[in-house]
C-alpha positions in Angstrom: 0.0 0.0 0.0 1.3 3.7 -1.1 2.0 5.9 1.9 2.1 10.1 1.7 4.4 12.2 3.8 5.0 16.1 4.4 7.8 17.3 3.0 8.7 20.7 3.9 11.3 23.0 2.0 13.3 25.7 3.9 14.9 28.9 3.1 17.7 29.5 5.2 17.8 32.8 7.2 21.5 32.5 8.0 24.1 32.5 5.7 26.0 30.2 7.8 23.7 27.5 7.3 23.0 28.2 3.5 24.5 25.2 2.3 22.7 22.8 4.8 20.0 20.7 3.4 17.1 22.2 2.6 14.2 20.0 3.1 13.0 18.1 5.4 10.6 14.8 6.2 8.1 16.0 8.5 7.4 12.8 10.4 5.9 13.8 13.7 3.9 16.6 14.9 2.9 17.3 18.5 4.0 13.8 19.2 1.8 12.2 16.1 3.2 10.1 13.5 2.6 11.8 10.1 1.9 9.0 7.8 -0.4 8.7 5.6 -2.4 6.1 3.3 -4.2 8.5 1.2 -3.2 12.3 -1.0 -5.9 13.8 0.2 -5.4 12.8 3.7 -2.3 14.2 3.7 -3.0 17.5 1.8 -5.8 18.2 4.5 -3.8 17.4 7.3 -1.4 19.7 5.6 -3.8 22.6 5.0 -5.6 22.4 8.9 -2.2 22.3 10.5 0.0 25.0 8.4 0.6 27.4 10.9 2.0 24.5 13.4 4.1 23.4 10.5 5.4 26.6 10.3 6.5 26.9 13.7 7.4 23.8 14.4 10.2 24.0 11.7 11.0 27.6 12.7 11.7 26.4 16.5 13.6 23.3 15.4 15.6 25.4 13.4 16.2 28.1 15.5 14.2 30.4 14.0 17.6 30.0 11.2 15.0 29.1 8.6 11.8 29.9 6.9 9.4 27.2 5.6 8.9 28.1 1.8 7.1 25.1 0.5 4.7 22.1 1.5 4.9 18.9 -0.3 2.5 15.8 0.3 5.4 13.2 -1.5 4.1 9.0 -2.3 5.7 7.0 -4.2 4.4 8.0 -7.2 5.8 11.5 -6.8 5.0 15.2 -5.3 1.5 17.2 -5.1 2.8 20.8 -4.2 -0.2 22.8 -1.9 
């Protein structure tokens, strides 16, 4: 069975860290595992939970890096939001 995750691109703030990697697997949030067995599942879970997206990456990042883009990724490929 095909499984979705949230991939979340990042524009770094700091031009220390430019070179670091860029985008990330979202695989937990607020202790949840972020899996999921259907697009749309993910894409919703994606558009009710943005803003704690946002600032989960901006804290684990130190507030170094700016999510830029939200990606729902199977293995059949990406669906921007």
């Amino acid at each position: 069975m095909e499984t979705f995750i949230i991939i979340v691109a990042l524009l770094w703030v700091s031009p220390e860290k430019s070179g670091e990697l860029s985008a990330f697997e979202l695989t937990h949030l607020e202790g949840k595992s972020l899996k999921f067995y259907q697009m749309q599942q993910c894409l919703d879970h994606v558009s009710h939970n943005y803003v704690k997206i946002v600032l989960s990456m901006r804290d684990v990042h130190e507030n170094q890096a700016v999510p830029f883009q939200i990606f729902c990724k199977g293995s059949k490929g990406v669906v921007e939001l």
